[in-house]
C-alpha positions as CSV (number, residue, x, y, z in Angstrom):
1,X,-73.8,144.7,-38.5
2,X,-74.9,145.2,-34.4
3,X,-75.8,142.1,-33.0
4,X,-78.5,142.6,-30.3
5,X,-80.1,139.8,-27.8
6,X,-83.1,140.6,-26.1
7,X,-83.8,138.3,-23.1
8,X,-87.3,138.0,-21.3
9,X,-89.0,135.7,-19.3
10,X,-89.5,132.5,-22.6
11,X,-88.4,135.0,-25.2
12,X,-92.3,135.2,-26.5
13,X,-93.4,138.9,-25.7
14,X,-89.7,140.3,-26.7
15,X,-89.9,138.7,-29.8
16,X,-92.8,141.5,-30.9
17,X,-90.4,144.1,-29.8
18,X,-87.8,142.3,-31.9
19,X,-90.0,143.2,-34.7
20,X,-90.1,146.9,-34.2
21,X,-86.5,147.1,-33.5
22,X,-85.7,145.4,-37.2
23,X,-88.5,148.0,-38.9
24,X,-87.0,151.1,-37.0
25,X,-83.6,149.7,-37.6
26,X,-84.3,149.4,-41.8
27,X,-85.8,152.8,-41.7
28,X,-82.5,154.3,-40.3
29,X,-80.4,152.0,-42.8
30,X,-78.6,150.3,-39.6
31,X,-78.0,146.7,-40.6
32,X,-79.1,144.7,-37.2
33,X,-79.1,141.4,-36.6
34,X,-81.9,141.7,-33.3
35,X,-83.4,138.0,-31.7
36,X,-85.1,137.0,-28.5
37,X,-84.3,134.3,-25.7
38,X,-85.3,132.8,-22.4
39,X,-82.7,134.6,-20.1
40,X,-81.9,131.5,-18.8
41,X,-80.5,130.4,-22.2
42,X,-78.2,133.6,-21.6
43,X,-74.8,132.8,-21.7
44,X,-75.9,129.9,-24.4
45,X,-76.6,133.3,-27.1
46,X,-73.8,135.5,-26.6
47,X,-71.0,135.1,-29.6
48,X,-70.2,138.2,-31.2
49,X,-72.9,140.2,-29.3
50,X,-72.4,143.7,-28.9
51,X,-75.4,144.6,-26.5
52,X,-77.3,142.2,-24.1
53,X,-81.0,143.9,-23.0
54,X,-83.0,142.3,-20.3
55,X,-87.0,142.9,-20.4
56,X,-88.7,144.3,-17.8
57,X,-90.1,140.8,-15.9
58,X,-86.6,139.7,-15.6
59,X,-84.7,143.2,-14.3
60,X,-84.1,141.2,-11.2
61,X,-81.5,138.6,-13.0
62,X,-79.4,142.4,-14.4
63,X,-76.5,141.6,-11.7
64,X,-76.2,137.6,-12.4
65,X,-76.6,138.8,-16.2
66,X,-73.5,141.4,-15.3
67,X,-71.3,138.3,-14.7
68,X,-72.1,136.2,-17.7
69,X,-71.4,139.7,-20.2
70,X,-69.3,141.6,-18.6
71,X,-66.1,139.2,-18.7
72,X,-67.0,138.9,-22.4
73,X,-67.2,143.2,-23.0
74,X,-70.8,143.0,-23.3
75,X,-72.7,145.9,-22.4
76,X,-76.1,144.3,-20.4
77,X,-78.7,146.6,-19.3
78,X,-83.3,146.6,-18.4
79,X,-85.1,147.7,-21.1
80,X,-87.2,151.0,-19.5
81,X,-90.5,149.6,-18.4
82,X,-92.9,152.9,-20.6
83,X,-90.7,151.7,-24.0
84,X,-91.0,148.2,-23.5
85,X,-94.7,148.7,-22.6
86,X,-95.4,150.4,-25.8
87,X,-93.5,148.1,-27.9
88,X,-91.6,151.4,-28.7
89,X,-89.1,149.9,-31.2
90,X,-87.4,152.8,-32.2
91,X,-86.9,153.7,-28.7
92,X,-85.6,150.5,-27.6
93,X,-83.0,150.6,-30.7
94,X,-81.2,153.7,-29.8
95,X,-81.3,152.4,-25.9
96,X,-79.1,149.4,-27.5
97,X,-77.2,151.4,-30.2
98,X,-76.4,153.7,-27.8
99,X,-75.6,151.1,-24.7
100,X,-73.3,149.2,-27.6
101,X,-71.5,153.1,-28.6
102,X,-72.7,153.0,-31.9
C-alpha cells in the first residue's frame, strides 16, 4: 500500500486528480491509498505518508512544506503545471511512485 497526500489551495480541485490517480493506480494493480487537503492542514495529514505532492497554486509553500516532511523522510515535491492541468492521473502517479522509489 503507497500512501499519497495531495495538497492544494482547499483540497477541492486536487480531489478530481485524486480520482485519476486511484483509476490509473487500479489499472496497474498498485494498491494506493491517494486523498486531498488544504496545505495548510499539512503537517495535520502526514502519518505513514510516503510522498507529499503540492498542486500548482501552492508551489510557493514547497520550502516551508520541506520542513514539515523532510524531518519525517517524506519526499515533498510541485506537481508539473501541463499534468496537473490535464488532470493527467497516470502521469501524476508515476511523478509520486517514482518521488516515493517505488
Amino acid at each position: 500500500m503507497i500512501k499519497i497526500r495531495l495538497f492544494c489551495a482547499a483540497g477541492m480541485s486536487t480531489s478530481l486528480l485524486v480520482n485519476k490517480m486511484v483509476a490509473a493506480a487500479k489499472d496497474k494493480g498498485i494498491e494506493v491509498d491517494i486523498e486531498a487537503f488544504p496545505e495548510g492542514q499539512m503537517d495535520k495529514h502526514l502519518d505513514n505518508v510516503n510522498v507529499a505532492l503540492l498542486g500548482p497554486q501552492v508551489g510557493y509553500t514547497l520550502s516551508k512544506a520541506k520542513k514539515i516532511c523532510e524531518p519525517k523522510g517524506i519526499p515533498v515535491e510541485v506537481i508539473p503545471m501541463v499534468d496537473y492541468g490535464m488532470m493527467n492521473g497516470a502521469k501524476v502517479l508515476d511523478f509520486a511512485l517514482k518521488l516515493a522509489g517505488k
